[in-house]
C-alpha positions as CSV (number, residue, x, y, z in Angstrom):
1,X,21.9,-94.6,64.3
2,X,23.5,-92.6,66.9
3,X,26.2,-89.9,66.3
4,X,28.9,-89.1,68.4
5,X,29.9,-85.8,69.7
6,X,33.0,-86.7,71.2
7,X,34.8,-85.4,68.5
8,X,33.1,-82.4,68.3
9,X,33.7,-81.4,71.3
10,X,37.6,-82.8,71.8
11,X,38.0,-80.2,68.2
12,X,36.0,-77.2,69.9
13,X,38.6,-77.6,73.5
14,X,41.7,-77.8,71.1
15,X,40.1,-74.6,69.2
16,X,39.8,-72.7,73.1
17,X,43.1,-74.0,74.1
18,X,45.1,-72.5,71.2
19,X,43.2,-69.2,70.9
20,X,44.1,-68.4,75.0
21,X,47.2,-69.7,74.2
22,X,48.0,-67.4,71.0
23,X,46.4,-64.6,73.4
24,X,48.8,-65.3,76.3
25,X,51.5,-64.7,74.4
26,X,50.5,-61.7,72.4
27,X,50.4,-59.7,75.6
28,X,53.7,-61.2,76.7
29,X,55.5,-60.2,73.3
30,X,53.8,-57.3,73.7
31,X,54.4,-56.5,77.4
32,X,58.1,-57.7,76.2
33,X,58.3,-55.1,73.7
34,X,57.7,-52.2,76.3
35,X,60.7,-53.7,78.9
36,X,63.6,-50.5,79.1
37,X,66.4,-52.4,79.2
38,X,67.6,-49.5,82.2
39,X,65.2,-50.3,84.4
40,X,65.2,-54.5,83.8
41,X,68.9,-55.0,83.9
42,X,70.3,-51.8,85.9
43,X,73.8,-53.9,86.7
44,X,74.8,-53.8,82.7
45,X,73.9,-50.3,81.9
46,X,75.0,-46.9,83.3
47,X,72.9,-43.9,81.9
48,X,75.3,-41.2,80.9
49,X,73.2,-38.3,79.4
50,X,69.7,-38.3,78.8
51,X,67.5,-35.6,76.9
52,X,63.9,-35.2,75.1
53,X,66.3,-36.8,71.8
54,X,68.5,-38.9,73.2
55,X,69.3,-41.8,75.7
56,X,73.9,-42.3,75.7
57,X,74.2,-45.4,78.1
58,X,77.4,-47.5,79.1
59,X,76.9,-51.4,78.9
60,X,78.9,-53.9,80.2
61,X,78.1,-57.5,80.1
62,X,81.0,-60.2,81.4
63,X,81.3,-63.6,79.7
64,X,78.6,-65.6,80.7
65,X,76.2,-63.2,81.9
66,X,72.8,-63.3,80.5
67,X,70.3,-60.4,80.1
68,X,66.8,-60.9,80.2
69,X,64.3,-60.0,77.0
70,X,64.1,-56.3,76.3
71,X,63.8,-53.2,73.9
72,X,65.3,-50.8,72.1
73,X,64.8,-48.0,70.0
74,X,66.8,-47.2,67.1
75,X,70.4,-46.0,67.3
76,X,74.5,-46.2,67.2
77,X,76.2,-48.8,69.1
78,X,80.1,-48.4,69.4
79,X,82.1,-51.1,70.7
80,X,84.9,-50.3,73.2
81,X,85.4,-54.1,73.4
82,X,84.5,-56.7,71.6
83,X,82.5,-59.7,72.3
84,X,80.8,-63.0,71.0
85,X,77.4,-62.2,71.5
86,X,73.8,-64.7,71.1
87,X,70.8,-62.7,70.6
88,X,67.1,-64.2,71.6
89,X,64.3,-62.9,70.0
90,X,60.4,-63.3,71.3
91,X,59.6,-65.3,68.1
92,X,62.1,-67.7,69.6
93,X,64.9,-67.1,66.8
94,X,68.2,-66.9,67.8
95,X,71.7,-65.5,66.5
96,X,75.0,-65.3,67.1
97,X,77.3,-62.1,66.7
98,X,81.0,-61.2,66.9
99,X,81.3,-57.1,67.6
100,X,84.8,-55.7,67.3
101,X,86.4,-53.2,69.1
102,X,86.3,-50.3,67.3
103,X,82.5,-51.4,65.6
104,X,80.1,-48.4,65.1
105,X,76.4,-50.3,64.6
106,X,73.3,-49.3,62.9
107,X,70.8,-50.7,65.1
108,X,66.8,-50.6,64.2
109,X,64.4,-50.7,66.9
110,X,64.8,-54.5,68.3
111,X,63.1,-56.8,71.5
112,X,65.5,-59.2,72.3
113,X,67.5,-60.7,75.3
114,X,71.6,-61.1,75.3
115,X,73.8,-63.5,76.1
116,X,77.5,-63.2,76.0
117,X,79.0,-66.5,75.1
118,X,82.4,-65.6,75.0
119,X,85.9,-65.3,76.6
120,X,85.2,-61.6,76.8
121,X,83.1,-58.8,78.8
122,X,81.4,-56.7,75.8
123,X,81.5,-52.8,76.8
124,X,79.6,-51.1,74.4
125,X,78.3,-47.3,74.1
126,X,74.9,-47.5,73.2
127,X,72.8,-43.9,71.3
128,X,69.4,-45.0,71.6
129,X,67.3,-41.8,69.5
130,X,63.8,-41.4,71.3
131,X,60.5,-40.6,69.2
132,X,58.6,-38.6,70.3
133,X,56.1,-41.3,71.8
134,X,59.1,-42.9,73.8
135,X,60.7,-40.5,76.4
């Protein structure tokens, strides 16, 4: 009686595939995770003072208008004008948020990418604190 080893083997290549693939994208979350959101999407954001404790930036994204994935550290967010806003995060969650004009936001260190899906360019003051690993 003969055994086969097709199945073996089709269950060791499905192993090899998902562990590359789970590695592929741990370096691109992480690699993600590193992205300054200045440098990848310079058109939405204008830096207006930066120290060793601090980064105060401008941001401005028109109805429509898409920004790729990126991070932030933690920080205040005050909304000059509001917006209807859809956040994508690298664990491919979404959500959607309205921001008021007037708003002061909390925000915890985040990776996401921004879409503004309403009527309305957001403009936003962002206080992004730095540790001391980040500057």
């Amino acid at each position: 009686m003969s055994i086969s080893t097709k199945p073996i083997i089709a269950l060791t290549h499905h192993v090899m595939k998902t562990t590359i693939l789970v590695s592929i994208l741990a370096v691109l979350c992480t690699a993600a995770r590193a992205q300054d959101p200045v440098k990848v999407s310079p058109q939405y954001y204008k830096v207006l003072l930066e120290n060793d404790q601090v980064r105060v930036v401008e941001y401005r994204l028109k109805a429509g208008e898409k920004e790729p994935m990126h991070s932030h550290s933690a920080g205040v967010v005050y909304v000059l004008s509001g917006a209807k806003i859809r956040f994508s995060y690298p664990d491919g969650r979404t959500e959607e948020k309205a921001a008021a004009t007037g708003e002061a936001i909390w925000r915890e260190p985040t990776t996401h990418a921004v879409e503004n899906i309403g009527d309305t360019e957001a403009h936003v003051i962002a206080i992004d604190l730095k540790s001391p690993g980040r500057r």
